[in-house]
MIZAGU-473920 format. One record per residue (C-alpha): residue number from 0; x, y, z. Coordinates in Angstrom, 2 decimals. Layout:
<sites>
<pos NUM, x X, y Y, z Z> .
...
</sites>
This chain:
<sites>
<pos 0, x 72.49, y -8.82, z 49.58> .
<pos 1, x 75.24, y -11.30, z 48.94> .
<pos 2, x 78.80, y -10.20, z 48.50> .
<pos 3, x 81.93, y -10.98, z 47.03> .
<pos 4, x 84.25, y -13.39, z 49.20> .
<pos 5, x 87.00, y -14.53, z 47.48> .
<pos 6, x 90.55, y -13.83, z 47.01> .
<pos 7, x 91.32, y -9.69, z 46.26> .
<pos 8, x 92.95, y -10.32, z 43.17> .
<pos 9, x 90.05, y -12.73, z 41.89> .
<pos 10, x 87.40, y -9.92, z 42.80> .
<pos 11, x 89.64, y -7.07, z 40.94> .
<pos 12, x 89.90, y -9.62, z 38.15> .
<pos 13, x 85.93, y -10.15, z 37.78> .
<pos 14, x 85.20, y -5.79, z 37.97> .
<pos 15, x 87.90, y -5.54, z 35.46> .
<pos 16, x 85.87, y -7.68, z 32.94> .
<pos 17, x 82.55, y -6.46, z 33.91> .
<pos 18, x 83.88, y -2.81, z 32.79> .
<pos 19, x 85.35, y -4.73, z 29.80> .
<pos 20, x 81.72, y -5.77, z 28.61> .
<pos 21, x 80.20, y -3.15, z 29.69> .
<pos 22, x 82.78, y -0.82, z 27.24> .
<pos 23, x 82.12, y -3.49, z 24.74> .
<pos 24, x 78.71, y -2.97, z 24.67> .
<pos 25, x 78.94, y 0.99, z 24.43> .
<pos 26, x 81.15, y 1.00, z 21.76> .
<pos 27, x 78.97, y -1.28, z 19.82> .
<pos 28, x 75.88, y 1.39, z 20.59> .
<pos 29, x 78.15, y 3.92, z 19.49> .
<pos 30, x 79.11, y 2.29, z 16.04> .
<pos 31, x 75.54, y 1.91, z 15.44> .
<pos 32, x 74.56, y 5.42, z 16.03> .
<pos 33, x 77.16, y 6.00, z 13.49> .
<pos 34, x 75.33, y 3.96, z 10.79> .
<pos 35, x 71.73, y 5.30, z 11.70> .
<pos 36, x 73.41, y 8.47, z 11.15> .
<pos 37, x 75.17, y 7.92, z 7.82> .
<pos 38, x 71.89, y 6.37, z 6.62> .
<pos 39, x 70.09, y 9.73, z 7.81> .
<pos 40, x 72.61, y 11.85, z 5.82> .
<pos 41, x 72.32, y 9.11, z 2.54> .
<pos 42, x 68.68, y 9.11, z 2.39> .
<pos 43, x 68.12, y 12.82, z 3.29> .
<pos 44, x 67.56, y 13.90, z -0.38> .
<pos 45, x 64.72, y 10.88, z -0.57> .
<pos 46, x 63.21, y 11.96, z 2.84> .
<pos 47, x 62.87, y 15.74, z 1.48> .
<pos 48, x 61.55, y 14.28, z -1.78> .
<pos 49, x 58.69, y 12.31, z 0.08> .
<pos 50, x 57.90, y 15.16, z 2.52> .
<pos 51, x 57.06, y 17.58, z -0.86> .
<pos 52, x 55.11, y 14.20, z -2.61> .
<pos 53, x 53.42, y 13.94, z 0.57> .
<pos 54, x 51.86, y 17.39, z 0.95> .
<pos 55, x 51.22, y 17.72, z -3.13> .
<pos 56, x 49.30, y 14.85, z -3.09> .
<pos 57, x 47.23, y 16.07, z 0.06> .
<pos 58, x 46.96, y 19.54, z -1.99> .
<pos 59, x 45.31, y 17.86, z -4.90> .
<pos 60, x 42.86, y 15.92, z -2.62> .
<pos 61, x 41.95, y 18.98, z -1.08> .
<pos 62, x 41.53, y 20.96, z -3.96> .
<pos 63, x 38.05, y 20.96, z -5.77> .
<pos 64, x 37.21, y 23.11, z -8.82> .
<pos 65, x 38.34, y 26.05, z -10.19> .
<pos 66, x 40.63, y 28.05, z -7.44> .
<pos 67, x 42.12, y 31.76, z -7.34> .
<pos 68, x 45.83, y 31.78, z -6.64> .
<pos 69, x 45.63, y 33.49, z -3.50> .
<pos 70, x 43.55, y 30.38, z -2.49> .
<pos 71, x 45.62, y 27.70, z -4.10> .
<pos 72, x 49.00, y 29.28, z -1.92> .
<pos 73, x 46.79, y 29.77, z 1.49> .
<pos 74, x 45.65, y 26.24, z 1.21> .
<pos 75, x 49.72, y 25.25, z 0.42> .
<pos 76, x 50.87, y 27.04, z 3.24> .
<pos 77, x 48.53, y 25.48, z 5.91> .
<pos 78, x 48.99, y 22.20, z 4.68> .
<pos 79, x 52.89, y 22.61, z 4.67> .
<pos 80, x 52.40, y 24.12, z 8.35> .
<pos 81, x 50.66, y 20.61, z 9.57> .
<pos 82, x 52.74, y 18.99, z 7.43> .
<pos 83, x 55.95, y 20.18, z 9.86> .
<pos 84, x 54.12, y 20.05, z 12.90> .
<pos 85, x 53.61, y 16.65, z 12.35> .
<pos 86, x 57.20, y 15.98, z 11.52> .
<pos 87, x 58.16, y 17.60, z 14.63> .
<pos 88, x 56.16, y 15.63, z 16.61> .
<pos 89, x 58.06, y 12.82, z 15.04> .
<pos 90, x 60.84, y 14.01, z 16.07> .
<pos 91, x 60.66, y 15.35, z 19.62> .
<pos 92, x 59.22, y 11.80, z 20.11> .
<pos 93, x 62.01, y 10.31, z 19.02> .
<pos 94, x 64.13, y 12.11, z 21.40> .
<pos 95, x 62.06, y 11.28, z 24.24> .
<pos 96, x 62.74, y 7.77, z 23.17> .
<pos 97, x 65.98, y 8.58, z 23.06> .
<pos 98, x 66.27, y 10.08, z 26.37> .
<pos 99, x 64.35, y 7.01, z 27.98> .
<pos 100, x 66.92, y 4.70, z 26.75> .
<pos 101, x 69.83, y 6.56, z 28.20> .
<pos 102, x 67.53, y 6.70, z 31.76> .
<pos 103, x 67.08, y 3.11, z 31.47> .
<pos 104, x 70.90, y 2.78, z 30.60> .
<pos 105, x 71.94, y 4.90, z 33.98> .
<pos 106, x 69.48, y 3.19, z 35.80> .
<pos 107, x 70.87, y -0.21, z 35.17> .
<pos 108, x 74.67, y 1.39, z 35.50> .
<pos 109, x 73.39, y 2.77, z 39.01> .
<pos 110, x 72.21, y -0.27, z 39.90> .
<pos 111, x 75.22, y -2.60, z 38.67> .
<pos 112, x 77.30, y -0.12, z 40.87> .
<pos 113, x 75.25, y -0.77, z 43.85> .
<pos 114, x 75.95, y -4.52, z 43.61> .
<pos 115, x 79.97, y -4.22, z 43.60> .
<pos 116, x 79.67, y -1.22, z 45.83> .
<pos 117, x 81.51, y -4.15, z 48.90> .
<pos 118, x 84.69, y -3.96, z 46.70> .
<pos 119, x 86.59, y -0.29, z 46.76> .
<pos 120, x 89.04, y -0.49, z 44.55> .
<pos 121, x 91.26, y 2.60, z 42.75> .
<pos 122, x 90.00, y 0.69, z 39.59> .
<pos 123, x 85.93, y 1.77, z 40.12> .
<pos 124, x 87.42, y 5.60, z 40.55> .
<pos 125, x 89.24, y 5.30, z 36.40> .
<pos 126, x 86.14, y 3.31, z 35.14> .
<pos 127, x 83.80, y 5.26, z 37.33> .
<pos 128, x 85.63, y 8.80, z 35.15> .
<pos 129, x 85.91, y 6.96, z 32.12> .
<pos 130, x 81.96, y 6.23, z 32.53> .
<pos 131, x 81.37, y 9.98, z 33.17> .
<pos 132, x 83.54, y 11.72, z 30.47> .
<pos 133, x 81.91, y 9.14, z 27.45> .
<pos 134, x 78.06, y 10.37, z 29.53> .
<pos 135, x 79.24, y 14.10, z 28.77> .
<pos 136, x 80.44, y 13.04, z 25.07> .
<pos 137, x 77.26, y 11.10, z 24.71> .
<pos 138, x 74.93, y 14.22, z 25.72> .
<pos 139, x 77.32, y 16.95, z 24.02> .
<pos 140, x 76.80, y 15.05, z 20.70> .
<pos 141, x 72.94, y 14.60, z 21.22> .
<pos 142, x 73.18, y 18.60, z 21.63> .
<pos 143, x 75.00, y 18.62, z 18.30> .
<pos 144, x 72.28, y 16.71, z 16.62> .
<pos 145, x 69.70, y 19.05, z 18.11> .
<pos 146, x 71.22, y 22.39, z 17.23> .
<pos 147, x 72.38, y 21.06, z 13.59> .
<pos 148, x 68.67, y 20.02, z 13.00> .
<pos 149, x 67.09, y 23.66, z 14.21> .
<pos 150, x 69.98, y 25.35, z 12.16> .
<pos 151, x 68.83, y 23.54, z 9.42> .
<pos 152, x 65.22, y 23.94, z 9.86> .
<pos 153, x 65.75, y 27.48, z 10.16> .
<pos 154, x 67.97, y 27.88, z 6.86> .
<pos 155, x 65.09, y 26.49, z 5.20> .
<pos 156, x 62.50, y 28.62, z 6.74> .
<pos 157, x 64.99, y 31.44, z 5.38> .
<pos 158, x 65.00, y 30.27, z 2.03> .
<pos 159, x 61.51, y 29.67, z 2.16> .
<pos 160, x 61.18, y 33.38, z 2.72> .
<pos 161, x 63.86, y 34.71, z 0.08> .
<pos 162, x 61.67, y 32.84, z -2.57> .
<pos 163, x 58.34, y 34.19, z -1.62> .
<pos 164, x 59.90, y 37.79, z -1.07> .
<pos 165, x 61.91, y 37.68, z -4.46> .
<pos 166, x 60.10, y 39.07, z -7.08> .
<pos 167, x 61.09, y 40.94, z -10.48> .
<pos 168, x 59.17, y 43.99, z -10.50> .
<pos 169, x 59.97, y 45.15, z -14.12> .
<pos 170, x 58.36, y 41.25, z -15.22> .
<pos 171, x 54.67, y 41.82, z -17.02> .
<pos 172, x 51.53, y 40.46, z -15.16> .
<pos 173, x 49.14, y 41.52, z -17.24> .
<pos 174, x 48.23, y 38.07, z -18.31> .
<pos 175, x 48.18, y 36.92, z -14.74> .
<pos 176, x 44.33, y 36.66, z -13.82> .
<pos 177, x 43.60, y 40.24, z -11.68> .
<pos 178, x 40.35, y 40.15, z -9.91> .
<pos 179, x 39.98, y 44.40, z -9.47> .
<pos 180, x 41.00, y 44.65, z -13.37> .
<pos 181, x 38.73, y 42.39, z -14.65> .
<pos 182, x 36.02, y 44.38, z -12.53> .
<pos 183, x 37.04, y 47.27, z -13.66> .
<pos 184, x 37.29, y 46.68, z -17.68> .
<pos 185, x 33.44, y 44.71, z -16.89> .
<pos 186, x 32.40, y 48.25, z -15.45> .
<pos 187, x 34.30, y 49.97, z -18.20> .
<pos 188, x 32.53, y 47.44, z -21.23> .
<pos 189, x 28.94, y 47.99, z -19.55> .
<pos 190, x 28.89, y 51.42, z -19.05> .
<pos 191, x 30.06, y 51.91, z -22.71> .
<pos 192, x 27.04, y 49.41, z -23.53> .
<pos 193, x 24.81, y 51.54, z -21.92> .
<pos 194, x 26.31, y 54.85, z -23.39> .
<pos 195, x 26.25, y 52.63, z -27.02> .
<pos 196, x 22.51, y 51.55, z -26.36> .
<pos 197, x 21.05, y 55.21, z -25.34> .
<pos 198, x 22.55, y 56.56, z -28.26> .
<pos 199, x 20.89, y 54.56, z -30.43> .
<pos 200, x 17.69, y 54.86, z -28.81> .
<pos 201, x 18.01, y 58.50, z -29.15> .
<pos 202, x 18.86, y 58.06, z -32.90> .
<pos 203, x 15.48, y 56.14, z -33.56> .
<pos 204, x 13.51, y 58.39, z -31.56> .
<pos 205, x 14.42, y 61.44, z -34.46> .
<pos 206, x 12.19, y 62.16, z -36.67> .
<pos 207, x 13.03, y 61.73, z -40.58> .
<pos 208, x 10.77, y 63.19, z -43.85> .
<pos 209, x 10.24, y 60.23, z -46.32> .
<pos 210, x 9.58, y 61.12, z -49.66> .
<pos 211, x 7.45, y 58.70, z -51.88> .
<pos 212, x 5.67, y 58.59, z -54.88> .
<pos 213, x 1.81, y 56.90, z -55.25> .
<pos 214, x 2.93, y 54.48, z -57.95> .
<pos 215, x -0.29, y 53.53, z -60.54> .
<pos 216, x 1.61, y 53.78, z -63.65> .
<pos 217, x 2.86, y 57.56, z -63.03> .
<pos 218, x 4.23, y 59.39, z -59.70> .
<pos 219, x 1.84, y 60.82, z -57.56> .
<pos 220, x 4.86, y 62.68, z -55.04> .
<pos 221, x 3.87, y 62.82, z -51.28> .
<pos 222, x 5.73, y 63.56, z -48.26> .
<pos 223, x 5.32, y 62.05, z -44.84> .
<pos 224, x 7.19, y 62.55, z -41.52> .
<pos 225, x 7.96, y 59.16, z -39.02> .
<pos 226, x 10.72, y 58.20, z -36.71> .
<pos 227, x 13.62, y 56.66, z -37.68> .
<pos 228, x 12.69, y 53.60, z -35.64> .
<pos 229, x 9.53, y 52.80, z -37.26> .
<pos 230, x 9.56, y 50.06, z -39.79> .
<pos 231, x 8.54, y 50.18, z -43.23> .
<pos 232, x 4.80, y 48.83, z -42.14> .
<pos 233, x 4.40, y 51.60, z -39.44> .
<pos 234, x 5.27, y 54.11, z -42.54> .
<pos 235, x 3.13, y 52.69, z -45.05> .
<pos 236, x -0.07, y 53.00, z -42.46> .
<pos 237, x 1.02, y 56.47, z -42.45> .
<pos 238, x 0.81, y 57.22, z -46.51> .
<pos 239, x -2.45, y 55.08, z -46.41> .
<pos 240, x -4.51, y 57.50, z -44.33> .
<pos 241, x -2.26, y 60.64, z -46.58> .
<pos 242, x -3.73, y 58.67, z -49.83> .
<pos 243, x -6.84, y 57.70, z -49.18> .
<pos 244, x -8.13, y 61.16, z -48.98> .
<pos 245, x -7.05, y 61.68, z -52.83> .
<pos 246, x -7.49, y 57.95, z -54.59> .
<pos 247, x -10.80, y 56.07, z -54.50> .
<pos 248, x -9.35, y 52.48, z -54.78> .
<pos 249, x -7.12, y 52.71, z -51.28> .
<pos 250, x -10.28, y 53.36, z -49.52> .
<pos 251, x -10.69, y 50.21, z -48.30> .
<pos 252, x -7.40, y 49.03, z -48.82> .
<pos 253, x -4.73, y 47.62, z -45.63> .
<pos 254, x -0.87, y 48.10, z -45.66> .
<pos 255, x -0.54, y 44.60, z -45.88> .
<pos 256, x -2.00, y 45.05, z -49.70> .
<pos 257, x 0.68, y 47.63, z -50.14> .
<pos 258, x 4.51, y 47.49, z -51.15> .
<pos 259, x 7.21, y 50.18, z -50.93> .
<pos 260, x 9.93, y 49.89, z -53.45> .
<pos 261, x 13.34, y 51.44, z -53.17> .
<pos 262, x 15.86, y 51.83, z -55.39> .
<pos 263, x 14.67, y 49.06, z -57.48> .
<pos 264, x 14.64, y 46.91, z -54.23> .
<pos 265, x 11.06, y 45.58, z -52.75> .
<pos 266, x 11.93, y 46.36, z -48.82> .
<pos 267, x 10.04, y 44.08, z -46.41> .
<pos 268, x 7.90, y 45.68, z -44.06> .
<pos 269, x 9.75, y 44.27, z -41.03> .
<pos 270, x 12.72, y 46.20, z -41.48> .
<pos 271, x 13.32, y 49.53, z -40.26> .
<pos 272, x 14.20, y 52.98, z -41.69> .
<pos 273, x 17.34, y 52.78, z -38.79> .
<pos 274, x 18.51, y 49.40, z -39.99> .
<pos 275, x 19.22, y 50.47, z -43.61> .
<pos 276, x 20.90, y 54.16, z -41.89> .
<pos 277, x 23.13, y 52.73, z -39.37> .
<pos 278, x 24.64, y 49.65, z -42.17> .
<pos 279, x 24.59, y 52.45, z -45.03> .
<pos 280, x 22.73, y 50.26, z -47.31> .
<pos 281, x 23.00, y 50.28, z -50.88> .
<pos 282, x 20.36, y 49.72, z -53.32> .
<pos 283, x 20.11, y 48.86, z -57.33> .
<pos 284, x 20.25, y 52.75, z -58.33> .
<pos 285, x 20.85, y 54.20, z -55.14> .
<pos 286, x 21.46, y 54.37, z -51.51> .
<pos 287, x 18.82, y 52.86, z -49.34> .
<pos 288, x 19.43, y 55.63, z -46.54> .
<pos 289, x 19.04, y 58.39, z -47.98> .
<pos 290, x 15.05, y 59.09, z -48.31> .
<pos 291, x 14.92, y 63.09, z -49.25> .
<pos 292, x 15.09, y 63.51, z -52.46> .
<pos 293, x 16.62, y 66.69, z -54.37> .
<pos 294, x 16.84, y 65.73, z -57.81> .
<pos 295, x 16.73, y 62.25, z -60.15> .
<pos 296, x 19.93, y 61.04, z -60.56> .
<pos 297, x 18.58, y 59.76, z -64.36> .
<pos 298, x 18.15, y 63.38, z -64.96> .
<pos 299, x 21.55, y 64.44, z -64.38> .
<pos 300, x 23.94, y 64.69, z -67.37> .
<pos 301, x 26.20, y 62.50, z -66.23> .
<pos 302, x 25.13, y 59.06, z -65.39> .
<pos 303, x 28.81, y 56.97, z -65.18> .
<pos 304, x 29.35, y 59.51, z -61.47> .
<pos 305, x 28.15, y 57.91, z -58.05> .
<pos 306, x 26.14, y 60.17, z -56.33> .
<pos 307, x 24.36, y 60.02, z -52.66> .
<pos 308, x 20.89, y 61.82, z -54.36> .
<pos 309, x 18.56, y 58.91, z -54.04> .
<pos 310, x 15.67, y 58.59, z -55.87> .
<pos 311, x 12.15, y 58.53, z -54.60> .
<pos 312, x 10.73, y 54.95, z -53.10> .
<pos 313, x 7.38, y 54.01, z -54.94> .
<pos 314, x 4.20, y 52.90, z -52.74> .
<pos 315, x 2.20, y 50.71, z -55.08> .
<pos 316, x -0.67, y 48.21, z -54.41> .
<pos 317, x 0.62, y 44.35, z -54.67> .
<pos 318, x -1.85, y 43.34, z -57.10> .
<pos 319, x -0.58, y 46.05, z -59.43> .
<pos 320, x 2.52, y 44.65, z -59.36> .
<pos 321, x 1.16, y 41.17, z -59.82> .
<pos 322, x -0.54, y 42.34, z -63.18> .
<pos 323, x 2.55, y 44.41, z -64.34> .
<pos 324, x 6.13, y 42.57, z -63.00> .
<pos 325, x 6.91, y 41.64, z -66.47> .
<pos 326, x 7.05, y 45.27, z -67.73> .
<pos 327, x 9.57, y 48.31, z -67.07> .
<pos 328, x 10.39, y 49.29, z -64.31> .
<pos 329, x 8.51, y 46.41, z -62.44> .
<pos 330, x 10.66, y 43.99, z -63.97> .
<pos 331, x 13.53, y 45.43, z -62.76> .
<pos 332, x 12.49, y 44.98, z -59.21> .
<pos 333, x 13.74, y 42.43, z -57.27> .
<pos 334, x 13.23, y 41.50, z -53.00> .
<pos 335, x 16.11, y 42.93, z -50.69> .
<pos 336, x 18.69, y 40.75, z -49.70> .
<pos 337, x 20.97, y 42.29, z -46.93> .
<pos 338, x 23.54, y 39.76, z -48.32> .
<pos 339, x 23.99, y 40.78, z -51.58> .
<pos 340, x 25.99, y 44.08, z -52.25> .
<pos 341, x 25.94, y 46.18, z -55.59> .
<pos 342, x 29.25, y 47.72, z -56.42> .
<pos 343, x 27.40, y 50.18, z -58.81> .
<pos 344, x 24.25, y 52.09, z -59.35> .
<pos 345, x 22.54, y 50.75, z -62.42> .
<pos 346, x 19.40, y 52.55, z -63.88> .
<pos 347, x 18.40, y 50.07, z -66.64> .
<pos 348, x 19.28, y 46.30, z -67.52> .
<pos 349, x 21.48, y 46.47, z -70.07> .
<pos 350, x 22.37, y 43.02, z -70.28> .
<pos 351, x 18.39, y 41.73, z -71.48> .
</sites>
């Protein structure tokens, strides 16, 4: 290696302003650490803001469809997790970029050393301290970064946790969506469907007396016993086979030819004794579910007072009708309409 060989005081003069750059040149690193850093602390807010963008945006993407709550905050937490580990990553890697650099640094110091190692001087021992004591100042404050960083990661891990732990138990959740409730009241509504719906098949299933006149002009009063269920075809089959043992011109006669005609109303033979007791139907003169009879309401002295005595329905043939709709009582007879509703019980049409 070539050495040195001039004058003492020219070699002292030439270390002296090789420790001059090289203090130069650390100061300048050291004012622009201080920048990086102020920029760190101006733009924090902005960094923050772009860290929570970042992860909402890769919670929308991930998020298909219709999602429970529990779902929608296990799917935020892992992506917040990966979201830190990969800031972290960031971060230790910038360190160990860090930590190169100051390698390289001391490498090239050792090596500068090694060159001017022919000159001993009392000068190398103050630079050679002064070197040292800004190395320790340079690796304390790295340490400062580090721990201020964790502290702050971990205060925000702890709020983090106060906000998920905080929670007003007195607050009403009833109109938050509850997966066991809303099984429950769908257990609750079906069994009560079920209770509703053999109830009614019980009620149908009883057995009811019908009382009916044979209408041909007068009453010929039968009585005849069917289910509550049945509809008004399944009864009139019923008073055929009673009639056709007494009246000559039913003998070959079908339900279809018949009609059954309740309180001035002509019932259709689809509907069903149950339909006009459960709805409490009312009829032109009468109540539609009632159908045994105890006495003619035109009989009773007082005519103007609404009564629950019904009066009994007529089974007629339809060609009868046909040949006599234009004379009393057939002309007062009109189709049921489950629509309509008659406030009172009228026994004649006093307005014709």
């Amino acid at each position: 290696m070539a050495h040195y060989k001039g004058a003492a005081s020219e070699a002292g003069r030439a270390i002296h302003l090789m420790k001059k750059r090289e203090k130069e040149v650390q100061d300048l690193e050291i004012r622009k650490r201080k920048i990086e850093d102020d920029l760190k602390l101006n733009n924090i807010e902005t960094k923050f803001a772009a860290h929570y963008d970042a992860v909402e945006q890769q919670l929308k993407s991930s998020t298909i469809g219709l999602v429970t709550l529990d779902e929608m905050k296990a799917k935020q937490q892992n992506i917040l997790k990966e979201r830190e580990k990969k800031l972290a990553q960031k971060e230790a890697e910038k360190e160990r970029e860090q930590l190169r650099k100051l390698q390289a640094k001391e490498a090239e110091r050792n090596k500068q050393k090694k060159q001017i190692q022919a000159l001993s001087f009392d000068l190398d021992q103050d630079e050679d301290e002064e070197d040292d004591e800004d190395e320790e100042k340079e690796v304390s404050k790295m340490d400062k970064e580090d721990s201020s960083q964790d502290s702050w990661k971990n205060s925000l891990d702890e709020k983090r946790t106060v906000k998920r732990v905080r929670k007003d138990p007195t607050a009403d959740t009833s109109f938050l969506p509850d997966r066991e409730r809303e099984e429950e009241e769908t257990r609750m509504r079906e069994e009560l469907r079920q209770l509703w719906v053999e109830q009614q098949k019980k009620l149908k299933e009883e057995d009811i007396d019908i009382t009916f006149s044979y209408w041909d002009g007068s009453g010929h009063r039968r009585t005849v016993r069917v289910k509550k269920g049945n509809s008004i075809y399944q009864f009139l089959q019923r008073a055929l086979e009673l009639l056709r043992k007494e009246f000559m011109e039913l003998k070959t006669v079908m339900a279809d030819q018949l009609m059954y005609v309740k309180e001035d109303l002509i019932l259709p033979h689809h509907q069903t004794f149950y339909d006009f007791i459960v709805t409490k139907a009312r009829g032109k003169s009468g109540p539609l579910f009632q159908f045994d009879v105890h006495d003619d309401v035109r009989l009773v002295n007082d005519a103007s007072i609404e009564k629950e005595d019904s009066h009994a329905g007529k089974v007629l043939l339809r060609s009868w009708y046909e040949r006599n709709k234009h004379i009393f009582p057939a002309s007062r007879w009109e189709p049921y309409d489950p629509t309509k509703s008659y406030d009172k019980y009228t026994v004649s049409d006093k307005n014709k």
